[in-house]
mmJSON file of the N, C-alpha and C atoms, coordinates in Angstrom:
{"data_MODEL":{"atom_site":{
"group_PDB":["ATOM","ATOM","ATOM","ATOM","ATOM","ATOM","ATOM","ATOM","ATOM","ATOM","ATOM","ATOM","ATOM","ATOM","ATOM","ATOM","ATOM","ATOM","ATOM","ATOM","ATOM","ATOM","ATOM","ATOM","ATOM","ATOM","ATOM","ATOM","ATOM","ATOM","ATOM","ATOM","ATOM","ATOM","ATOM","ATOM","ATOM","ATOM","ATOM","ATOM","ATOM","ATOM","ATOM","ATOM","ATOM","ATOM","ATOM","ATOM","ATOM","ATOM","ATOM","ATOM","ATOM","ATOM","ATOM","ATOM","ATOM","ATOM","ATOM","ATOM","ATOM","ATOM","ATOM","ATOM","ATOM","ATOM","ATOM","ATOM","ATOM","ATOM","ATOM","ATOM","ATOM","ATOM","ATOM","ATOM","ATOM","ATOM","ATOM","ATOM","ATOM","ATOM","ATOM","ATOM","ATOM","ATOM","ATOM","ATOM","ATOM","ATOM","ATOM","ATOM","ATOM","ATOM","ATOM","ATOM","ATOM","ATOM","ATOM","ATOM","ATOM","ATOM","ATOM","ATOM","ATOM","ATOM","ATOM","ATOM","ATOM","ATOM","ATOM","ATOM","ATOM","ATOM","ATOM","ATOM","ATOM","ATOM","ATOM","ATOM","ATOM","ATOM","ATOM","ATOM","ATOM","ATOM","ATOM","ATOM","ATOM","ATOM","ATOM","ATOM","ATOM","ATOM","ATOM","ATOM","ATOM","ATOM","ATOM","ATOM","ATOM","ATOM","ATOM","ATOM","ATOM","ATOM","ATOM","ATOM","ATOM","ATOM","ATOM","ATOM","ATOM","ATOM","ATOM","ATOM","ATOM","ATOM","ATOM","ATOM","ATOM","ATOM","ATOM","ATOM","ATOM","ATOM","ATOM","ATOM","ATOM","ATOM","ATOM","ATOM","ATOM","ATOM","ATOM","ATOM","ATOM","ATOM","ATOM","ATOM"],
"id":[1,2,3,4,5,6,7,8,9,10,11,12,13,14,15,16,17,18,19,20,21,22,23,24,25,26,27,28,29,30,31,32,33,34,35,36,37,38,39,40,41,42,43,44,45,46,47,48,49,50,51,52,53,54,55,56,57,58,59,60,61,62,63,64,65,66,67,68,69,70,71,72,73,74,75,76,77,78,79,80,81,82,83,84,85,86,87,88,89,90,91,92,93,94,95,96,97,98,99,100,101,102,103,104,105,106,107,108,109,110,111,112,113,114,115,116,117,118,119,120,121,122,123,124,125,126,127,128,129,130,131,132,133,134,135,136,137,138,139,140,141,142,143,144,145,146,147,148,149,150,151,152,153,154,155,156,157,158,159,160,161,162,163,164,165,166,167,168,169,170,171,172,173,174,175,176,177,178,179,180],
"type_symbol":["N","C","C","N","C","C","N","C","C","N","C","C","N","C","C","N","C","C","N","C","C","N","C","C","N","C","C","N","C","C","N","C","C","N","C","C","N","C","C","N","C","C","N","C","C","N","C","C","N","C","C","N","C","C","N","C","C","N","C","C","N","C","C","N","C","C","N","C","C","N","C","C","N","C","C","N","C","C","N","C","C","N","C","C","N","C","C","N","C","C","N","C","C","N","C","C","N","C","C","N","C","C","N","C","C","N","C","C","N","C","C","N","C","C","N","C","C","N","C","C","N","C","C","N","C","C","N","C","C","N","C","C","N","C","C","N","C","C","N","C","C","N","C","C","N","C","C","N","C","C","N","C","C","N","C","C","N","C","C","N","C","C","N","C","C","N","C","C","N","C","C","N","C","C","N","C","C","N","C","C"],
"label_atom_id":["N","CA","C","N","CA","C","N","CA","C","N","CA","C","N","CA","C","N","CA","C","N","CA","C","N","CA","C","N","CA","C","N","CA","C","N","CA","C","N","CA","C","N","CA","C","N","CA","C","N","CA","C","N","CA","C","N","CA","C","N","CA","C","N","CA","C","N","CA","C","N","CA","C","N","CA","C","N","CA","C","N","CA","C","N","CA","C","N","CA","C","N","CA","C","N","CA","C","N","CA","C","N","CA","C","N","CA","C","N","CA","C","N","CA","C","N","CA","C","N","CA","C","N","CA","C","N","CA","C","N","CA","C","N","CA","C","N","CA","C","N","CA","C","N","CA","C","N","CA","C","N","CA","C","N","CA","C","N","CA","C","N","CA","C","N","CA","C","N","CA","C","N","CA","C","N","CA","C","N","CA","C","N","CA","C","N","CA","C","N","CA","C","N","CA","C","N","CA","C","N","CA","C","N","CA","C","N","CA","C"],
"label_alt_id":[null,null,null,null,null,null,null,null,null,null,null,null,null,null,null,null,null,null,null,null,null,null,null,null,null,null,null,null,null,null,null,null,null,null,null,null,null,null,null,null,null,null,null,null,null,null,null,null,null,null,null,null,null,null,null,null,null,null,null,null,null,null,null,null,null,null,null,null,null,null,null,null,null,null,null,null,null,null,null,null,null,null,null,null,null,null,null,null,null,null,null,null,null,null,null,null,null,null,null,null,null,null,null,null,null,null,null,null,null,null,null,null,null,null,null,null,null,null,null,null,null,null,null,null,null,null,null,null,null,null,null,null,null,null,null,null,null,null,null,null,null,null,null,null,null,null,null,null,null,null,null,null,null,null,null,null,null,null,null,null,null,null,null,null,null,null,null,null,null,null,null,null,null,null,null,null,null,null,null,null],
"label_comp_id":["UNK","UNK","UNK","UNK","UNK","UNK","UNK","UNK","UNK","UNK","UNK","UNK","UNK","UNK","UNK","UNK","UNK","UNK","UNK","UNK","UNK","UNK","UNK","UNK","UNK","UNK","UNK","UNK","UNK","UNK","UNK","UNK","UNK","UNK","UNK","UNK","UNK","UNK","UNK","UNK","UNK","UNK","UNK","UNK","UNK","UNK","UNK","UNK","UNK","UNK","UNK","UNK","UNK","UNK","UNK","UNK","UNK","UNK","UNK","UNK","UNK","UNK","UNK","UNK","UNK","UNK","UNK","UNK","UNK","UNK","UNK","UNK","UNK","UNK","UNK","UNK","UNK","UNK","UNK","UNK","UNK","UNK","UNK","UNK","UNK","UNK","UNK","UNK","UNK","UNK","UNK","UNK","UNK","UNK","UNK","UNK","UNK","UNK","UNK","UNK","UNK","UNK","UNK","UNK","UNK","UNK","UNK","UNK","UNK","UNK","UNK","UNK","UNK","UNK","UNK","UNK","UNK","UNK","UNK","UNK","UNK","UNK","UNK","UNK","UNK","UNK","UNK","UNK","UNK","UNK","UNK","UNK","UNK","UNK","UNK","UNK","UNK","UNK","UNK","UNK","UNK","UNK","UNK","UNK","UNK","UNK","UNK","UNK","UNK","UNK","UNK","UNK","UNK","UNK","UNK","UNK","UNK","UNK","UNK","UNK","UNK","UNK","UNK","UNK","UNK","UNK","UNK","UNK","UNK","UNK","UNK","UNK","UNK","UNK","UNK","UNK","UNK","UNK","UNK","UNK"],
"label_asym_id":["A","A","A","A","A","A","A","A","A","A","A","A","A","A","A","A","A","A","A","A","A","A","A","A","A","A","A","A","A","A","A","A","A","A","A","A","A","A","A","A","A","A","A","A","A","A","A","A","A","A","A","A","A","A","A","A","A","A","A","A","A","A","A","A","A","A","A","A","A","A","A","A","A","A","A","A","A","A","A","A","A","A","A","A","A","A","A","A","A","A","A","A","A","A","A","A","A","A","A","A","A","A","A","A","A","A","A","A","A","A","A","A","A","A","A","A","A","A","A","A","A","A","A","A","A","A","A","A","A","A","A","A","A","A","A","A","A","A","A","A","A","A","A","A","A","A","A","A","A","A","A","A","A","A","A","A","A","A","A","A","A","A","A","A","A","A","A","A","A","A","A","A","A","A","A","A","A","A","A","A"],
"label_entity_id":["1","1","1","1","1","1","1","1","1","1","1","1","1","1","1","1","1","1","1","1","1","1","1","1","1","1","1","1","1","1","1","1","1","1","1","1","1","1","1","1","1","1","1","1","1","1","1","1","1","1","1","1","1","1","1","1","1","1","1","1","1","1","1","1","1","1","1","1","1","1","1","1","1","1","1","1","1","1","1","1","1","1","1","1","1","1","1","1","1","1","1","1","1","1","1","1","1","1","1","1","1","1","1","1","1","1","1","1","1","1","1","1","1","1","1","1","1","1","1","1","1","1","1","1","1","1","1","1","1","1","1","1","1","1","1","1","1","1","1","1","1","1","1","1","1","1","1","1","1","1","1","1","1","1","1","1","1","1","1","1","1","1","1","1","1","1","1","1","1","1","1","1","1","1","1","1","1","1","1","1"],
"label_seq_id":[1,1,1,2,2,2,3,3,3,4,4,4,5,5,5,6,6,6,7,7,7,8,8,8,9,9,9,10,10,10,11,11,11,12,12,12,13,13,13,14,14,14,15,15,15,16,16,16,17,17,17,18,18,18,19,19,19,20,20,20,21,21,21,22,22,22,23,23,23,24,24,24,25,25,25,26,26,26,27,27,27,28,28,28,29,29,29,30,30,30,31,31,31,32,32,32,33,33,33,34,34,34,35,35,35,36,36,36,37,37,37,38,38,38,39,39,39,40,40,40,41,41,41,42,42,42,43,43,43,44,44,44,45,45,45,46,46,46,47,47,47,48,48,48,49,49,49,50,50,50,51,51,51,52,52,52,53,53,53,54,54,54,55,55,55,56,56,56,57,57,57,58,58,58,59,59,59,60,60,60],
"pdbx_PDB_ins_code":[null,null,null,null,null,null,null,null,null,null,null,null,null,null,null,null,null,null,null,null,null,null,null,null,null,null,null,null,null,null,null,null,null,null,null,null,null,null,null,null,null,null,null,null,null,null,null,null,null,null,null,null,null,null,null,null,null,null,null,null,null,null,null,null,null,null,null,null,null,null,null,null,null,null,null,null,null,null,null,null,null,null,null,null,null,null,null,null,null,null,null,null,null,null,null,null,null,null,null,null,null,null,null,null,null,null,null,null,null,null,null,null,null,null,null,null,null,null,null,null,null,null,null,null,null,null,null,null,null,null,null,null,null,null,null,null,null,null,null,null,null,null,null,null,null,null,null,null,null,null,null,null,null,null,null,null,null,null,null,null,null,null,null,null,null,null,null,null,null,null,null,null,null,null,null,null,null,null,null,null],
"Cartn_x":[125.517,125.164,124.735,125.404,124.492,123.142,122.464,121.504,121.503,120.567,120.388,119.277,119.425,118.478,116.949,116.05,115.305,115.024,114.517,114.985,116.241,116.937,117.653,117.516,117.931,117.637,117.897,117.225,118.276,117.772,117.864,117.583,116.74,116.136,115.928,116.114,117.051,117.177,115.977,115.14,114.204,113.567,113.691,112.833,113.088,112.599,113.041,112.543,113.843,113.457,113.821,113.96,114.634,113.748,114.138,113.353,113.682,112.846,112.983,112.872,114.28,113.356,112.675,111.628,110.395,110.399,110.816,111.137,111.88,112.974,113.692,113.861,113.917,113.784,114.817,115.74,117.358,117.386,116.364,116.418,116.21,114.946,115.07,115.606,116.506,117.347,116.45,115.317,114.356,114.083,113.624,113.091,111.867,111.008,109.737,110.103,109.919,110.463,109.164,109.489,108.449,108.923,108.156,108.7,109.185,109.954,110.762,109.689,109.572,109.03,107.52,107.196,106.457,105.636,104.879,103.02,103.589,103.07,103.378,103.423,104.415,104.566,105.103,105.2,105.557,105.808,106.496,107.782,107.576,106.732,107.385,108.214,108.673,109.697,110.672,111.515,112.527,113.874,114.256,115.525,116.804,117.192,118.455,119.407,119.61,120.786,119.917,119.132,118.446,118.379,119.267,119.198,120.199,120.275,121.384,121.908,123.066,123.282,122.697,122.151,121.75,122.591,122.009,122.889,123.111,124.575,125.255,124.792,124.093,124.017,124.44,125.252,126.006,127.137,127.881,128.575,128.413,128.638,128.113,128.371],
"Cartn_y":[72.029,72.43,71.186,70.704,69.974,69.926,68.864,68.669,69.994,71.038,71.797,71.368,72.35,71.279,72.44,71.963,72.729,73.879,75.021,76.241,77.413,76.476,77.129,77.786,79.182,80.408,79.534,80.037,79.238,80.289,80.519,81.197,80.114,80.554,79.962,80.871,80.441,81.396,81.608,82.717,83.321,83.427,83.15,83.248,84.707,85.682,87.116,86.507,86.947,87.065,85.443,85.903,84.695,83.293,82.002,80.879,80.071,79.819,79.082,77.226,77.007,75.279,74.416,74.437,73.945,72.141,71.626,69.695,69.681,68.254,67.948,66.59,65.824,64.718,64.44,63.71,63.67,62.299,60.95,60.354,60.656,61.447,62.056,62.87,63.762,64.556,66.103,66.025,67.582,67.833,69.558,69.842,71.121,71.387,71.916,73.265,74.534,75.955,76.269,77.592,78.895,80.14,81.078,82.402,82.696,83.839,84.401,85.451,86.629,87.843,87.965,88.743,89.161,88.14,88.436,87.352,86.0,85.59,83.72,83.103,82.479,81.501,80.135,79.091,77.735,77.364,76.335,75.726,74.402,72.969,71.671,70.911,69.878,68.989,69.834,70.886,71.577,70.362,70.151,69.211,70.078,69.486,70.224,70.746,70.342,70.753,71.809,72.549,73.621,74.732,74.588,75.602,76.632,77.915,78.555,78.629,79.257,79.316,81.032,81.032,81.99,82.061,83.031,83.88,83.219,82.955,82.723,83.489,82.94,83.835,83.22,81.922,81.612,82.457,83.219,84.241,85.466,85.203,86.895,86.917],
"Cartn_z":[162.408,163.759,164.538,165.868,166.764,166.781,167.216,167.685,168.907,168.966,169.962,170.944,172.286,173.533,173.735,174.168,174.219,174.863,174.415,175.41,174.776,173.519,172.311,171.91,171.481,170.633,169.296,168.056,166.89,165.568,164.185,163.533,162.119,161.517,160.044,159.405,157.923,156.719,156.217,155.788,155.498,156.455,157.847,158.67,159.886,159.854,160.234,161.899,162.968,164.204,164.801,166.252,167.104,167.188,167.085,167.44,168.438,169.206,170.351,170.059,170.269,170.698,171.471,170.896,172.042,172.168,171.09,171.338,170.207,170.371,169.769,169.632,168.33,167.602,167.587,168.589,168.055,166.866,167.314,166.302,165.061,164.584,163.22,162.82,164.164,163.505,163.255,163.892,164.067,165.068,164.701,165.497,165.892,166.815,166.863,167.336,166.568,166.999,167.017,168.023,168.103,168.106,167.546,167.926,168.991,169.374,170.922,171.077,170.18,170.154,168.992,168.926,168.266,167.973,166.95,166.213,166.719,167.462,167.9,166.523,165.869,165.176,165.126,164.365,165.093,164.036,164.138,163.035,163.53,162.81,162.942,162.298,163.04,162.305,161.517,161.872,161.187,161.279,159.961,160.038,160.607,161.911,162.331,161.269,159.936,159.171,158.887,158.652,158.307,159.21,160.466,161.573,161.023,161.834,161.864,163.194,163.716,164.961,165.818,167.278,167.95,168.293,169.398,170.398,171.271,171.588,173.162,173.962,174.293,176.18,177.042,177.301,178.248,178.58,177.264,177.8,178.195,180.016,180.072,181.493],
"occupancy":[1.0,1.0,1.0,1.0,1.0,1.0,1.0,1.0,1.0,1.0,1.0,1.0,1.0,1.0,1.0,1.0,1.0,1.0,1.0,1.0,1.0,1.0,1.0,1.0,1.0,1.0,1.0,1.0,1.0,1.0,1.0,1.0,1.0,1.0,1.0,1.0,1.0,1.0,1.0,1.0,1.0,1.0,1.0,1.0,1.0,1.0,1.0,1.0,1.0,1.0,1.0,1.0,1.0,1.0,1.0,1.0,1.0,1.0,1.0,1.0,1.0,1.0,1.0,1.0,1.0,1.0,1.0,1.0,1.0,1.0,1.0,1.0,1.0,1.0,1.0,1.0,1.0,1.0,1.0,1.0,1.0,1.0,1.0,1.0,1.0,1.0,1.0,1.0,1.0,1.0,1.0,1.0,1.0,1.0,1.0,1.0,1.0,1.0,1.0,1.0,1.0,1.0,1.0,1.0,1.0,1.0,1.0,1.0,1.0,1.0,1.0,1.0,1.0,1.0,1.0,1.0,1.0,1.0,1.0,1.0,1.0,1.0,1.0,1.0,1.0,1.0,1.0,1.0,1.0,1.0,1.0,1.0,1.0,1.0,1.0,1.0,1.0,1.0,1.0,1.0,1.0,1.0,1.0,1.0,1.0,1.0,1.0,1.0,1.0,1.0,1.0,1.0,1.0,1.0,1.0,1.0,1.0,1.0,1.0,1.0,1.0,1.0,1.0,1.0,1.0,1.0,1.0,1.0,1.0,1.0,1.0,1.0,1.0,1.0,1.0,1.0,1.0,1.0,1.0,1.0],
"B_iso_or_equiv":[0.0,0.0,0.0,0.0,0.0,0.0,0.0,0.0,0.0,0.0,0.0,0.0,0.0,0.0,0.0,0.0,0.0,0.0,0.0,0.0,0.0,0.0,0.0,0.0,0.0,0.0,0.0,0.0,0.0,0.0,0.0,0.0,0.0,0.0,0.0,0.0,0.0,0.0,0.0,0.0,0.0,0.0,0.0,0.0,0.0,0.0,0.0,0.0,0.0,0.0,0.0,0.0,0.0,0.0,0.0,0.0,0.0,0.0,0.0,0.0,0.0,0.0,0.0,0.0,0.0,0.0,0.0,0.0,0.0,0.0,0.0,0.0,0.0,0.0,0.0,0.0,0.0,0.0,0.0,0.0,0.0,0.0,0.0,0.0,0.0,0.0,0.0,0.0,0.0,0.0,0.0,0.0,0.0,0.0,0.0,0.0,0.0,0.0,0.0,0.0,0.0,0.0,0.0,0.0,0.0,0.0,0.0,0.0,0.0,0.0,0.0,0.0,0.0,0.0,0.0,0.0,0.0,0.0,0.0,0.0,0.0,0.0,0.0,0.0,0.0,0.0,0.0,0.0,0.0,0.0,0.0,0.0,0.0,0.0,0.0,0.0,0.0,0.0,0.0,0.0,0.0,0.0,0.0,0.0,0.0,0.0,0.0,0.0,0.0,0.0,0.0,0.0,0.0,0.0,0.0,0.0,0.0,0.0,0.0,0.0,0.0,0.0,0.0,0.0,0.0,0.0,0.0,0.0,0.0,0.0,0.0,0.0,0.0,0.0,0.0,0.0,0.0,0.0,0.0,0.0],
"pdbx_formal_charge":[null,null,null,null,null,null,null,null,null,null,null,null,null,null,null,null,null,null,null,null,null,null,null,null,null,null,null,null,null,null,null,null,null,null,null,null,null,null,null,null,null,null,null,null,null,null,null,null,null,null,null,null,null,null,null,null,null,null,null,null,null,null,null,null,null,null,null,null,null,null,null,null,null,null,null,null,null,null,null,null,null,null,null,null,null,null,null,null,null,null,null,null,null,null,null,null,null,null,null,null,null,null,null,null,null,null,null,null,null,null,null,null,null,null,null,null,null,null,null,null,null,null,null,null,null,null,null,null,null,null,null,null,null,null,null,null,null,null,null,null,null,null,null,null,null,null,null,null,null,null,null,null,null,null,null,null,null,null,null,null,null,null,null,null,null,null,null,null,null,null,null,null,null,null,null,null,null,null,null,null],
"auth_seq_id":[1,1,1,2,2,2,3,3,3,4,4,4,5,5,5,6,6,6,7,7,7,8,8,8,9,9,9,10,10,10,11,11,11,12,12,12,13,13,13,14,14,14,15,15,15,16,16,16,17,17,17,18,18,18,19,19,19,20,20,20,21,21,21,22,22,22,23,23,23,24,24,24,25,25,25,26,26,26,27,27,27,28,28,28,29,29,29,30,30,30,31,31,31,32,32,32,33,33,33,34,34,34,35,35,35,36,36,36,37,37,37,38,38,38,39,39,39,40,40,40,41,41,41,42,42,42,43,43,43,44,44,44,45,45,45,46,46,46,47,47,47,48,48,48,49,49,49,50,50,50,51,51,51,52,52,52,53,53,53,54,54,54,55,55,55,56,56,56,57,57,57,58,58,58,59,59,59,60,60,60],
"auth_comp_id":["UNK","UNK","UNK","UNK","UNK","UNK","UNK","UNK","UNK","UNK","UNK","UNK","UNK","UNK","UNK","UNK","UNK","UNK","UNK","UNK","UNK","UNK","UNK","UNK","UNK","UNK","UNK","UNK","UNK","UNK","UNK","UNK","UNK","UNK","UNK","UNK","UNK","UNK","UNK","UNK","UNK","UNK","UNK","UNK","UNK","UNK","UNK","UNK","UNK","UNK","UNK","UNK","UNK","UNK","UNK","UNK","UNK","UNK","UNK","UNK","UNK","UNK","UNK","UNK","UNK","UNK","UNK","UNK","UNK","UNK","UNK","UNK","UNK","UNK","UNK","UNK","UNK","UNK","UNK","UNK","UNK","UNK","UNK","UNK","UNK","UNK","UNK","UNK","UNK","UNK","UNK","UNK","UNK","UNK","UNK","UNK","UNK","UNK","UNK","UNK","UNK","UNK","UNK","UNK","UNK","UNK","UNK","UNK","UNK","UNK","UNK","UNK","UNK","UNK","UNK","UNK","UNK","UNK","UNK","UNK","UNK","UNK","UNK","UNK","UNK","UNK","UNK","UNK","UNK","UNK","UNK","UNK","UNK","UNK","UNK","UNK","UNK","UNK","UNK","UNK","UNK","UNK","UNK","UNK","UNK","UNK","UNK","UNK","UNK","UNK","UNK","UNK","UNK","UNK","UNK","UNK","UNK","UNK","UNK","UNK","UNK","UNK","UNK","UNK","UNK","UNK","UNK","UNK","UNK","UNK","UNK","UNK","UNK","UNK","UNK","UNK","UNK","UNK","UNK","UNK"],
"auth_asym_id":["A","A","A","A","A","A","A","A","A","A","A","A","A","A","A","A","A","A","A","A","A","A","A","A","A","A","A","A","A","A","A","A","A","A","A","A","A","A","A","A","A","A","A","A","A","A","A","A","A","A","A","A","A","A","A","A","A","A","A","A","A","A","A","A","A","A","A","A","A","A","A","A","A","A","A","A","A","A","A","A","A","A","A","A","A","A","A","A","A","A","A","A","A","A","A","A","A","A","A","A","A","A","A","A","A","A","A","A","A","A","A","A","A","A","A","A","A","A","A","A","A","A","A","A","A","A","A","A","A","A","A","A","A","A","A","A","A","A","A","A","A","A","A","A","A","A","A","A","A","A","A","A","A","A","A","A","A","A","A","A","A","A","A","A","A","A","A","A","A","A","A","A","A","A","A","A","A","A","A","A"],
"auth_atom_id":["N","CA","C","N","CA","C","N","CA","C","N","CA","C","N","CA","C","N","CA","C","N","CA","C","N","CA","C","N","CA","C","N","CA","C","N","CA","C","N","CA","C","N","CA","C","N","CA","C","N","CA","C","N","CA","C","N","CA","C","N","CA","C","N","CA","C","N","CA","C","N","CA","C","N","CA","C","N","CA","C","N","CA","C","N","CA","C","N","CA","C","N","CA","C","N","CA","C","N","CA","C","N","CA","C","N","CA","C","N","CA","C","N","CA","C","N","CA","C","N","CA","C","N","CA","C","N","CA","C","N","CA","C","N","CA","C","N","CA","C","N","CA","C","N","CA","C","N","CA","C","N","CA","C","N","CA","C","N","CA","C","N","CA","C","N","CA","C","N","CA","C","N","CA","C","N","CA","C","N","CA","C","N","CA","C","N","CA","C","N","CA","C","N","CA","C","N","CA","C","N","CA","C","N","CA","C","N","CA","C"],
"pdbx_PDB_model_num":[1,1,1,1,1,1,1,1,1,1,1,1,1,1,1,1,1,1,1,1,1,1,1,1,1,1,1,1,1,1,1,1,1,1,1,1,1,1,1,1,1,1,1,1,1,1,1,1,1,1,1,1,1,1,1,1,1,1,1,1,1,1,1,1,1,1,1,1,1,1,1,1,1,1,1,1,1,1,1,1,1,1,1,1,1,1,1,1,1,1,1,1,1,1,1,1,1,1,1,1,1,1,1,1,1,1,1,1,1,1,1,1,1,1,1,1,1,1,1,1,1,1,1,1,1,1,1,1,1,1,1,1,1,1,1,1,1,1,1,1,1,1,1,1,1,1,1,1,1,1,1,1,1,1,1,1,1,1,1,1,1,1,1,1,1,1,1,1,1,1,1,1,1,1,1,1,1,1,1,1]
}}}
């Protein structure tokens, strides 16, 4: 998966429910998620190869 931009829907395997990208490390190659919905949770330094892909919502 690309480097995604901030403002990204994106998924983690084991991780139930949508993540937002809140900053992105293109030099190290990470990046800083938060929950979309539900209990606020937060994710640092996630290595981009560890993403899954979200939802397109550009198409529509």
């Amino acid at each position: 998966m690309p480097v995604p931009e901030v403002g990204q829907i994106v998924h983690l395997e084991n991780v139930e429910g949508r993540l937002v990208v809140k900053e992105v490390d293109e030099e190290a190659q990470t990046v800083d998620l938060v929950s979309a919905h539900g209990t606020p949770r937060s994710f640092g330094k996630v290595p981009v190869a560890d993403l899954l892909p979200g939802e397109d919502l550009s198409a529509g």
